[in-house]
Structure formats: C-alpha cells, structure tokens
C-alpha positions in Angstrom: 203.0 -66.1 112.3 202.3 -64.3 115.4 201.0 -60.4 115.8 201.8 -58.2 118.2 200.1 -55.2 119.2 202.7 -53.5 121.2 202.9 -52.5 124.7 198.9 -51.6 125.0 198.1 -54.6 123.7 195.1 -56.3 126.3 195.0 -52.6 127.9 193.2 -50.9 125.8 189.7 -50.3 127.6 192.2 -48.5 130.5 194.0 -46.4 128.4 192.4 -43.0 128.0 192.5 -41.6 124.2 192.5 -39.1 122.6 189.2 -37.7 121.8 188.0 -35.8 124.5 184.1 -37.1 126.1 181.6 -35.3 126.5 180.9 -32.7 129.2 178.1 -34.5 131.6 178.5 -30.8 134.0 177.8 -27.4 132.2 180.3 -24.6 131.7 180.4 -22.4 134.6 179.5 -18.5 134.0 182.3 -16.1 134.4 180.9 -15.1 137.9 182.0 -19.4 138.9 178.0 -20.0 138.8 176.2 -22.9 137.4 173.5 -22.0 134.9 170.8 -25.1 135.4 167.6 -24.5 133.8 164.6 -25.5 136.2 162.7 -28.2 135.1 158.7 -27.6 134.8 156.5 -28.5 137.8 154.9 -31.6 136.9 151.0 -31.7 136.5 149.1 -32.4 139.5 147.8 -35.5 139.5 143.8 -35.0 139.4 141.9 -36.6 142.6 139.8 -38.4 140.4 142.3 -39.5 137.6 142.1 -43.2 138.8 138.3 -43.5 138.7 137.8 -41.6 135.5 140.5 -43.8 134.0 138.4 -47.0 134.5 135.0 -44.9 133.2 136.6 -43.6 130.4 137.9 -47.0 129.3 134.5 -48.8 130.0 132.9 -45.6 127.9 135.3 -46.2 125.2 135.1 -49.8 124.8 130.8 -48.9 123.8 132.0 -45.9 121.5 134.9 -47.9 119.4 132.5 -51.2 118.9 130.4 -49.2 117.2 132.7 -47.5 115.7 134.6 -50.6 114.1 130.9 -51.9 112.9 130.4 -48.6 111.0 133.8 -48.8 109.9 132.9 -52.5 108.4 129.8 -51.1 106.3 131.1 -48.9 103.9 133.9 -51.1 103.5 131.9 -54.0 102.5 129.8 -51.8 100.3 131.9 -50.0 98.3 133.5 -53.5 97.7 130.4 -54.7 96.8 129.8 -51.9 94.6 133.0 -51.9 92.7 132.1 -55.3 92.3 129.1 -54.3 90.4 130.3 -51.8 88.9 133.6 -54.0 87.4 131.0 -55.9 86.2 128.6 -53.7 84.5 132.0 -52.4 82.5 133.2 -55.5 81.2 129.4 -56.0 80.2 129.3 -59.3 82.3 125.8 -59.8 82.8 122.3 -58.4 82.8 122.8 -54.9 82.5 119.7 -53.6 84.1 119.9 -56.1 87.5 123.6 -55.1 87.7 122.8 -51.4 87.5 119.8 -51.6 90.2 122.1 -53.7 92.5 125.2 -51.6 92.3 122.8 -48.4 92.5 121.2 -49.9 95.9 124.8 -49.9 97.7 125.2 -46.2 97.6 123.3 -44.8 100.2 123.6 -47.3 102.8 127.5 -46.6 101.8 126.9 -43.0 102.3 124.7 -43.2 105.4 128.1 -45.5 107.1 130.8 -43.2 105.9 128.7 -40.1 107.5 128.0 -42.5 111.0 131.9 -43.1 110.8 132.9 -39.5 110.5 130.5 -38.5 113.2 131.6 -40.8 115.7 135.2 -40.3 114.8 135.2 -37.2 115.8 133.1 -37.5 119.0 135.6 -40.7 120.0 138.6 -38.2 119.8 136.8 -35.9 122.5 136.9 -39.0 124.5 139.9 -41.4 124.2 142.3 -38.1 126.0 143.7 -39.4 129.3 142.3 -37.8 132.5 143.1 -34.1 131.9 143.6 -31.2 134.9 139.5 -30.3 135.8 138.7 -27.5 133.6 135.4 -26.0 134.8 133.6 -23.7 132.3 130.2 -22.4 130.9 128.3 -25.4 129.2 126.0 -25.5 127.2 123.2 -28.4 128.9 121.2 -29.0 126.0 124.2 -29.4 123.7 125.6 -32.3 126.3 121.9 -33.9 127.2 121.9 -34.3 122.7 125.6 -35.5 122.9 125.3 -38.3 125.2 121.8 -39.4 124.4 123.1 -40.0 120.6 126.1 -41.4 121.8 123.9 -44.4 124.0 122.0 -45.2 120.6 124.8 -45.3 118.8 127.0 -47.2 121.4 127.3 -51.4 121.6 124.3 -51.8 123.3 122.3 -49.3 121.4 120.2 -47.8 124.3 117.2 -46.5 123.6 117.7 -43.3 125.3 115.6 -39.8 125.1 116.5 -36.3 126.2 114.3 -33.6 127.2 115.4 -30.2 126.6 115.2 -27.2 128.0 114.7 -25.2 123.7 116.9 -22.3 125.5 120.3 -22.4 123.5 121.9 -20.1 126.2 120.8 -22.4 129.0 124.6 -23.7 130.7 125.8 -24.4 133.4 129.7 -24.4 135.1 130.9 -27.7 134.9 133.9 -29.7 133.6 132.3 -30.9 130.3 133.8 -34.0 129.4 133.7 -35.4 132.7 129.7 -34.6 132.8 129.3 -36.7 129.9 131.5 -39.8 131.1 129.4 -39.8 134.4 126.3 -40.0 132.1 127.3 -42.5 129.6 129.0 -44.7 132.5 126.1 -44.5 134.4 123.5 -45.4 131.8 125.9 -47.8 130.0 126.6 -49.7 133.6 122.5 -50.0 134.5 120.6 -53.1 133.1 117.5 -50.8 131.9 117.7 -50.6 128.0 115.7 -47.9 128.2 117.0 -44.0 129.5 115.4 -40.4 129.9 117.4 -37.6 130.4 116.3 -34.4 131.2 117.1 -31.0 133.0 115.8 -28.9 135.5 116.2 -25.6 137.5 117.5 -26.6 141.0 117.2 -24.1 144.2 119.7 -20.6 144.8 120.6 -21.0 140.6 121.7 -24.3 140.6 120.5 -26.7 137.7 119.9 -30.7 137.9 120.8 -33.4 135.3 118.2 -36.2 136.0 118.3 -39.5 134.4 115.5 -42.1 134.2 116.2 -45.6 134.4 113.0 -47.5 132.8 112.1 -50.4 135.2 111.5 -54.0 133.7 113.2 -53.1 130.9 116.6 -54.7 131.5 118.8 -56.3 128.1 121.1 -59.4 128.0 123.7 -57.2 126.6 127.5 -57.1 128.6 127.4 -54.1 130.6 130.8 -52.7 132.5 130.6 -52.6 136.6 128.8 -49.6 137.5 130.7 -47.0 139.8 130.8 -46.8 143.2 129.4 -44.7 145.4 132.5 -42.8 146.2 133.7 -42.9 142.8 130.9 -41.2 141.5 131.0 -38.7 144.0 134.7 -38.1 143.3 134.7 -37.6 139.7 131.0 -35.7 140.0 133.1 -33.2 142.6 136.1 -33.1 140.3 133.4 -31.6 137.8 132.5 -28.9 139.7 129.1 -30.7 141.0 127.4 -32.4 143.5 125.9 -36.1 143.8 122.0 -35.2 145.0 120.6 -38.9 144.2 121.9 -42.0 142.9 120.0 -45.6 142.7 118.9 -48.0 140.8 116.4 -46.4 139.0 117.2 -42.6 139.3 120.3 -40.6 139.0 120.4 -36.6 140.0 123.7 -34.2 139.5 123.7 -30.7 140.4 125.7 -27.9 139.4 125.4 -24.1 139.2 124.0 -21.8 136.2 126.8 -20.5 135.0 125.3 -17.1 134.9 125.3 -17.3 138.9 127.7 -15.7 140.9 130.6 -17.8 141.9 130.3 -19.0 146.2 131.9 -17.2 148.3 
C-alpha cells in the first residue's frame, strides 16, 4: 500500500509554518531607535599575566604536592584507627595493645588534618588566575612568615628562615600576592636548600626584601626553571617594586613604606 503525503510532500524544510521564530533584532522604541545594551569593557590584560602564569603554576605544583601528602596522612590514620577501634569492639584481641595502638594514631591524625586545613586555605590565595595589579598597604612581616612557612611546607621542604622587623605596623605598598610568588619562585627555582629572608629600611622611605641563598648547600630535589631576567623585572614592576639585585646567591626587591607619600 502506498502513502501519500500530499502536495508538500519532499518540501517540507522550504515551506514556512506556522509558528512564528524568534526575534534575532530587538523591538524598536516608539521614537524608531534601537535600544542595545553596551557590553562591559573587557579587563585589561595585565603586562605581566604571561610570566606570572608560568610562576604561579611552578608555585602551585610545590604547594599542592604537599598538600596531597597531608591529605594522605589523616586518611590512612583514621583508617588505621577505625581499624583498631573495630577491633577493640568486637573484643578481637589484646585489649590493652589494641587500645595503646589505636590511641597512638590520634595526634599524628590531628596534627595532618590541621596541616591540611592550613594549607588549604593558603593554596586558595594562590591557585586565582593573574588578577588586575592591586597595589595596597602590606603588612612585611605577615608575608616574610607566609612564604617562609610555605618553602618548609612545600615539596622540597626548604629550610628557610625569616628575620623580622617585631613592628606589626611595619608595610609597605605593594601588590601582595604577586610579592609572595616572586619569593616562593625565586627560592623554589635556586638549588640552595637553604634560605634567609629578611627586611630592611631602604633610602627616601623605601623598604628592601632580601633573600639569602646558602652556598654549597644545593638538594637533588626537581626544581622549576628559574625566571628570567626580564620576567622578574616585569612581574616585580607589575607589583609596584623595583628589581635592585638579583644572582645566584642574593635576591633584593624594593618598594616604598606605605606610610610615604605617593611620587610625584
């Protein structure tokens, strides 16, 4: 038996029906005008957005290694201790060994779950994408603390020191998180194993970061390529600084107090 589908049969993709399509062009105003919304501008693109994108990676590749190992530690004992402790209630076993095992789990379980928390919430300050500079008062004790714990605590577990200035008003106008990836990169990138930071009061208000680089003692461990020359200076710049000294052994940044007046 053979259908038919009448006369639009086989023309049915160029016949127009009868629901209407949407509008694509908006309804124009009484006065025969157009009402299109303007787009935002889109962010400026920071000068230094490439080279800080290869330092923060590099940086976050140290923070998040150690950050999975301290994730692994609790994990494996509160197992352990569940373990135990399933045990000790089904009475399978020497009661008092049981008991002294399980017991010896709980602070190294503690001490990992407060190492995770810590670093979590440091890593979120630096896994954000190269933002739009954002020079402000900071506080240079607070970052000298900052990113000498975050070298002990990173993959290669630096042994790093920082000398303080014991003035909690001391600061300086900077971009912030920048300051710290120039640090970290910097020390992370350098064989020595072994770091001193520390601060001083540069010339006409300015302050200097200085960082120590202990010759002869070098580590085995994988370290990311160090930065260039210009991209140091770029991203230093970017953070309101300037690059004073930079080498193998020393590295200088200077910036100014932030209770100076701003250059004219």
């Amino acid at each position: 038996m053979a259908f038919s589908c009448g006369p639009a049969a086989g023309n049915f993709f160029n016949r127009r029906g009868n629901s209407q399509a949407p509008e694509l062009v908006p309804p124009r105003a009484p006065n025969g005008e157009n009402k299109l919304e303007a787009s935002p501008p889109a962010a400026a693109v920071p000068p230094d957005a490439a080279a800080l994108t290869r330092v923060q990676q590099d940086n976050q590749r140290q923070i998040v290694g150690k950050l999975l190992h301290d994730l692994r530690n609790p994990v494996h004992s509160i197992r352990i201790s569940m373990e135990l402790f399933g045990r000790l209630a089904r009475r399978d076993g020497d009661f008092d060994k049981l008991m002294a095992r399980a017991g010896a789990y709980i602070d190294p379980a503690q001490a990992a779950v407060a190492s995770l928390a810590m670093n979590s919430e440091r890593l979120a300050k630096y896994v954000v994408g190269p933002a739009t500079p954002d020079s402000s008062a900071v506080l240079v004790d607070e970052v000298l603390t900052e990113v000498a714990a975050l070298l002990k605590a990173s993959k290669r577990r630096l042994q790093a020191t920082a000398t303080l200035t014991n003035d909690p008003a001391f600061s300086m106008h900077a971009d912030r998180i920048r300051v710290c990836h120039v640090l970290l990169h910097s020390c992370l990138s350098n064989p020595a194993s072994t770091v001193a930071l520390s601060v001083r009061a540069g010339t006409e208000e300015l302050v200097v970061l200085d960082v120590a680089f202990q010759a002869g003692a070098a580590d085995d461990a994988m370290r990311p390529t160090p930065m260039s020359a210009e991209e140091l200076q770029t991203i230093v710049e970017t953070a309101g600084g300037a690059v004073l000294t930079a080498s193998a052994t020393t590295l200088s940044l200077e910036f100014r107090r932030a209770d100076s007046p701003p250059r004219g």
